[in-house]
N, C-alpha and C positions, 0 to 999 in steps of 0.2 A: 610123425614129425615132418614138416615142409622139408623140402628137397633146398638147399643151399645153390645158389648160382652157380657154374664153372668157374673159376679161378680168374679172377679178371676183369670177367663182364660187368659182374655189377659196377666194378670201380669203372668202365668206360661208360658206363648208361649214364651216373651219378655224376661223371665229371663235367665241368662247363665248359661249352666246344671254344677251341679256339680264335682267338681273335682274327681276322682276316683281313691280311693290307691290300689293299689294292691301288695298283701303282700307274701313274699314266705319265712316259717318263716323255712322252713327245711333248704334253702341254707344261708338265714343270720346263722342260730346255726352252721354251718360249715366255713362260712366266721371267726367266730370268733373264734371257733376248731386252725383253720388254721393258724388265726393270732399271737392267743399264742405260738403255734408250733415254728410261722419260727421268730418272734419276729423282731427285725428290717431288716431284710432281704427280709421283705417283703415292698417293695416299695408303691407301688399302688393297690387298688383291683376295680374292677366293678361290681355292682351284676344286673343282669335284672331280675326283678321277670320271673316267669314260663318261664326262657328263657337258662340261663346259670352265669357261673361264671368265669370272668376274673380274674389273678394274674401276676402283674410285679414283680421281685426280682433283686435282684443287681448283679449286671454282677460278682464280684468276689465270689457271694454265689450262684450262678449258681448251681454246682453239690449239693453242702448239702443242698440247699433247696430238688433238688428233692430226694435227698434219705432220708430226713424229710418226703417228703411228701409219700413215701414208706414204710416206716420202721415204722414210727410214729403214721401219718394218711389213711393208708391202701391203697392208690393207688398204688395197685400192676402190673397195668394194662396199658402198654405201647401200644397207639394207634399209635399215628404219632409226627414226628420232619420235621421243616421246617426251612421258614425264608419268608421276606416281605420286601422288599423293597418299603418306602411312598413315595419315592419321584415322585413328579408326572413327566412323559416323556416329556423329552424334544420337543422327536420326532413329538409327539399329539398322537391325536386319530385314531385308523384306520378307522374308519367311516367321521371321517373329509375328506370332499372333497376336491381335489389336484386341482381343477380348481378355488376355490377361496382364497380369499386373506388369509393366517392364521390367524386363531382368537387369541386374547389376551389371555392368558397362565396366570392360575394360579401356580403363583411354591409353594404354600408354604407347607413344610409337615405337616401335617397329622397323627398322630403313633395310632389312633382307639382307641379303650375301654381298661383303666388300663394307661395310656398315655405313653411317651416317650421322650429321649430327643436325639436320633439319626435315621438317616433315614431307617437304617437298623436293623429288632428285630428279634433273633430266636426264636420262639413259639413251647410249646410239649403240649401234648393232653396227660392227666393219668386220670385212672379211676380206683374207689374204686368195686371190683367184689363182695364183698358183700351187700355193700348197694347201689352200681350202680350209687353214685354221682361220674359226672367229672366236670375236671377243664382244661383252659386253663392258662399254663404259658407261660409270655413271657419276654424276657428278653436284654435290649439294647448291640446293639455290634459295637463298633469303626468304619468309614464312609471308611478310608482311608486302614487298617488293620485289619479285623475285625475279632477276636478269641476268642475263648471262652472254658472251660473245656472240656474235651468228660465227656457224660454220659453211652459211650454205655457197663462200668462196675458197672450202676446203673440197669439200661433197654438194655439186649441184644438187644432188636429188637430195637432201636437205631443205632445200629451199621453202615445198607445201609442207614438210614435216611442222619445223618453227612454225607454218603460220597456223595450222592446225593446234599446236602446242599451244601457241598463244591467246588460240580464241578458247579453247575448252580449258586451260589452266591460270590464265594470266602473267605467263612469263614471258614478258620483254626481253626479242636478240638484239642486243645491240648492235649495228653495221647493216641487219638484212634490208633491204630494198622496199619491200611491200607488207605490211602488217596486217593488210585487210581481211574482214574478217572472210571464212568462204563459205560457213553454211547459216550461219545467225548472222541478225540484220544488227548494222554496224552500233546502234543506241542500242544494242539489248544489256539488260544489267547483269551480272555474273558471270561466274566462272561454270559451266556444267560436272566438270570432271573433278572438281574440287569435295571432297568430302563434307564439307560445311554450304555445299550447294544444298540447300530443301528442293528434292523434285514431288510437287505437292501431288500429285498424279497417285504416288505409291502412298504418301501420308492419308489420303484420303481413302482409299483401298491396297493396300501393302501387296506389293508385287511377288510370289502370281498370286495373292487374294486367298480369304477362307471360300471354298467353293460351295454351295448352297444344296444341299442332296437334297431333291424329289423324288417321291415315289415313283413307279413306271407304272405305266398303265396295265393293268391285269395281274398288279400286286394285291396284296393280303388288304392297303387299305382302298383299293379301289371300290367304290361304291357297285361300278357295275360289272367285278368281274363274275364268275361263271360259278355256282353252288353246286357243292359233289350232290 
């Protein structure tokens, strides 16, 4: 007859291990800093313990949120401005292979941590230089017209963020000074960064491509390799 566990064990092997909280009490006391601060302007937040801190704000308190969160809550410190387009490509995937049938396509979007209610968000990155907490903002922007305040007389270095945003996304700052494009010539047509951009480059051989195997020379089909 098997031998019976010690008194116990089995019921610790068997039981499902406990739940584990993990608490990060520095950026909840700033999540709440912050929330008094921007008061209903602040849309959405996400906190990941030990990880970071998301903030959505409403597209028309865009600039006073962040010069709240400069002037107020000390993020003196302009890292980066973008933008994110969720919607997933129509085109697929570039690793999807062109020699089989296309797979079913999830469309639906997506808008990540702090939620969303358009496919397109601009996001900045500011950081407090004395106590070294950052935050991500982000902020929804119109699918068809999509504009938004400039900040770049909040955060000089802002300034090539926007114009970059606006040549690869098509989002209009409104106030910014120079819109020119910096890397595409000023009549080029589209958005690049835009999900519904065709980069015909990849549709043509999908990036990185099915790669073409040849034999090596002094393989089995070599005509002239060496007879035992």
């Amino acid at each position: 007859m098997r031998a019976q566990p010690p008194s116990g064990r089995g019921n610790r092997l068997s039981s499902a291990p406990e739940a584990i909280t993990v608490s990060d009490s520095a950026r909840e006391a700033l999540l709440a800093e912050i929330s008094a601060a921007l008061g209903d302007r602040l849309v959405e937040s996400h906190l990941k313990p030990s990880d970071d801190l998301w903030l959505r704000v409403r597209s028309d308190a865009w600039k006073s949120s962040m010069r709240t969160l400069r002037d107020v809550l000390g993020f003196q410190y302009f890292s980066f401005l973008s933008a994110i387009d969720w919607m997933p490509s129509p085109y697929g995937r570039g690793e999807d292979d062109p020699t089989e049938p296309a797979p079913e396509r999830d469309s639906t979007i997506r808008p990540g941590y702090a939620g969303g209610t358009t496919r397109i968000q601009v996001f900045a990155r500011v950081v407090n230089p004395i106590t070294h907490a950052a935050v991500t903002v982000k902020v929804d922007v119109e699918d068809t017209q999509p504009k938004l305040e400039s900040i770049h007389d909040v955060y000089a270095g802002a300034n090539w963020h926007e114009r970059e945003t606006h040549e690869m996304f098509g989002i209009t700052f409104d106030g910014h000074p120079d819109l020119r494009n910096m890397y595409l010539p000023m009549d080029f047509e589209g958005f690049p960064l835009r999900k519904d951009f065709p980069l015909l480059a990849r549709m043509v051989k999908p990036w990185p491509g099915i790669v073409d195997v040849e034999p090596l020379p002094g393989g089995d089909d070599d005509e002239g390799g060496n007879e035992s």
